[in-house]
N, C-alpha and C positions, 0 to 999 in steps of 0.2 A: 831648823828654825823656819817657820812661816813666813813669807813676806805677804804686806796686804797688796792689794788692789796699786793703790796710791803710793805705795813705797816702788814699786816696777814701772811705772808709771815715771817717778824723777829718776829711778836709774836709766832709762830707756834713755832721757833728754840731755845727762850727764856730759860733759865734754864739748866737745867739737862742734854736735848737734845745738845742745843749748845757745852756744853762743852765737850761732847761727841763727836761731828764733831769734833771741834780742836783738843782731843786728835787724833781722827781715821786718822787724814788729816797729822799729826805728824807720827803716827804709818806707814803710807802708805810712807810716804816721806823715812824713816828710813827702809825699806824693799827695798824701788828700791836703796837706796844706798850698804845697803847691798848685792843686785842680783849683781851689778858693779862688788864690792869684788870678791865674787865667779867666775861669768862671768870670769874677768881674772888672778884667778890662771886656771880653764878649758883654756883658750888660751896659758898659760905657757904649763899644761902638752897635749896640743895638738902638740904645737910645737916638745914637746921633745921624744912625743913617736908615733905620728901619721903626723911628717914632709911630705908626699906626698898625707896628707890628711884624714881625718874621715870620713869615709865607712865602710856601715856593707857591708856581714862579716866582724869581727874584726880579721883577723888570723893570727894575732899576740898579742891578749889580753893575759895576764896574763904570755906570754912566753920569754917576754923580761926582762934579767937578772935586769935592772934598775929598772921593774915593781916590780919584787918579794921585793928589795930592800926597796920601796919606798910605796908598799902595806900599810903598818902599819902606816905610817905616813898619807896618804889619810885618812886610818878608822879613825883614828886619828883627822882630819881635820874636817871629815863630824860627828862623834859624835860633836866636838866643836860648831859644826856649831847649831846643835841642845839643844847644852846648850846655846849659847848665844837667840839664839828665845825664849827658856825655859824664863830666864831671862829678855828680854827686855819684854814680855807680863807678866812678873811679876811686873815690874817698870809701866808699861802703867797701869792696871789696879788698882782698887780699891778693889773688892772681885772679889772671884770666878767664875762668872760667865764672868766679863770684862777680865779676865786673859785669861778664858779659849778663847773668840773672840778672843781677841788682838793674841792668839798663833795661833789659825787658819789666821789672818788676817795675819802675820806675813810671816807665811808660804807660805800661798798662791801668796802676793804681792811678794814675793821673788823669787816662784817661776816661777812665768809667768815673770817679769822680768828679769831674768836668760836666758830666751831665747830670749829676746829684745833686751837685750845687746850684745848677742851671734850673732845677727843676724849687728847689729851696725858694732861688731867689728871685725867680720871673713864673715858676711854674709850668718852667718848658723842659721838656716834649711833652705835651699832653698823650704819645703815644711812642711806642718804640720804634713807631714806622714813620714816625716824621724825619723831614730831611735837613739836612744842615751843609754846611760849605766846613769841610774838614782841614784843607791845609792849602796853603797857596805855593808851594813849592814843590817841583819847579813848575805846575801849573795846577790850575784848581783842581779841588780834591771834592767830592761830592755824594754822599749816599743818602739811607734812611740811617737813624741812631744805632738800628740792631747790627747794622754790618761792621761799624768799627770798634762795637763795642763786645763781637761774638769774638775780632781779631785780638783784643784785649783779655782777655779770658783765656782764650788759646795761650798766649804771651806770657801771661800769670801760670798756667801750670808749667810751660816747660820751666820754666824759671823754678820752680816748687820743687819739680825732680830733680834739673841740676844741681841746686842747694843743696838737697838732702842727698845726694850720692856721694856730693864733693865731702860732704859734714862727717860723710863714711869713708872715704880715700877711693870711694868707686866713682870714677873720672866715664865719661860718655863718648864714648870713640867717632869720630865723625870722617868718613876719606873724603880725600878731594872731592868726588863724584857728588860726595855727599852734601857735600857744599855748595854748591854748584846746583844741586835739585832745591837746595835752600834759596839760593839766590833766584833763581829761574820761578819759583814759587813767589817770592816777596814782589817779587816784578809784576809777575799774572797781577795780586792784590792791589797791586798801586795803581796799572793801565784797569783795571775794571771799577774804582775809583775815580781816576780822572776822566776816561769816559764822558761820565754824564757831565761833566765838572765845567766842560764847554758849551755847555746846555740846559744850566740851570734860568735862563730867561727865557726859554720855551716852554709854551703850553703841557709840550710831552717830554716833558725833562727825563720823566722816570723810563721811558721806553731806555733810554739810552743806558740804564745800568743792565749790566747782563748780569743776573744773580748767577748762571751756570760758571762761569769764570769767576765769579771770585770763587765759590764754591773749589773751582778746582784748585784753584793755587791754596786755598785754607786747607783742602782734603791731602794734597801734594807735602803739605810741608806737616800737616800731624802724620800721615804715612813713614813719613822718613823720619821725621821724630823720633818714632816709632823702633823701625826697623834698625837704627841706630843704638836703643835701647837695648834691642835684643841681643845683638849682636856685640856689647858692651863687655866681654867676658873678661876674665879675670889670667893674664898670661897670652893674649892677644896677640899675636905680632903681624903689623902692616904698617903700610905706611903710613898712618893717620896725625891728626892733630884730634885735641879732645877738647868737651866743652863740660 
């Protein structure tokens, strides 16, 4: 008997795998509604503290008596922000390993859509090399749009692979060490972030981003992604935990 095209096609998504799409299709829908959210409170406090516009220099960050006011409540906002992702990839998945996707998928989808809607509804970045003020904890975070949004996409496939391995019962073996070149990576990405991040009300803000360091911590943690992958085998035995 022939099968067509289209008939191999829904056997291939059958099971485990499927149900995996409809959650990730849910997760991903729940991410660009929540970039909206975000998207505009940024258009509220654009309005109220950068009315003739958002331009680096910022030289007037942090020195307008409203800011200092209103400081706490942002940190405030963007920790929440990060319990609620915490949470919804705790609700999306099943064990650990879908949690830990769904929180990358979360993140990521939220954040590339962050600047979709930015662009929607103020028609900002007019470039992907404009700069922005990323995160104020635990001190300001600072790049052009492409860097957080190159880390977002990174973020979105490992998430893509673990999904579908887990959707297959093939788990991603990670050691200690390996963890460890993860963490040591995410650290490089954040110190070449904030960097500039105490510098965005100087003339030469942008000297202060070292593209080669973030580059390394971004290269450093798809490498061991990577090598992590390969070494993923079926009847494995070490010490590891899996993602």
């Amino acid at each position: 008997m022939c099968i067509s095209d289209e008939q191999q096609v829904c056997l291939f998504i059958t099971g485990p795998l499927k149900a995996t799409i409809e959650v990730f299709c849910i997760v991903v829908i729940f991410s660009i509604a929540f970039a909206y959210i975000e998207a505009a409170v940024v258009v509220y406090l654009r309005e109220i503290f950068h009315p003739g516009g958002f331009t680096f220099p910022l030289t007037t960050f942090g020195l307008d008596p409203r800011w200092k006011r209103l400081l706490l409540t942002e940190i405030g906002r963007e920790a929440a922000t990060l319990v609620l992702i915490f949470t919804g990839s705790w609700l999306f998945g099943k064990n650990r390993r879908q949690r830990f996707a769904y929180f990358m998928t979360i993140f990521a989808v939220w954040d590339i859509f962050y600047y979709v809607w930015l662009k929607v509804l103020l028609d900002w970045p007019s470039s992907i090399m404009d700069w922005d003020i990323l995160f104020l904890i635990p001190d300001t975070w600072a790049s052009a749009v492409l860097y957080p949004v190159l880390v977002s996409i990174t973020m979105l496939i490992f998430a893509a692979v673990i999904l579908y391995r887990d959707a297959h019962g093939r788990t991603i073996k990670v050691t200690r060490s390996g963890w460890l070149v993860f963490i040591i990576a995410g650290i490089i990405v954040v110190v070449s972030f904030c960097t500039p991040g105490s510098h965005v009300t100087q003339p030469d803000f942008e000297s202060y981003f070292y593209w080669p360091l973030f580059a390394a911590g971004l290269v450093l943690a798809v490498g061991m992604f990577i090598k992590c992958l390969l070494k993923s085998k079926p009847g494995q035995q070490e010490k590891i935990s899996t993602i």
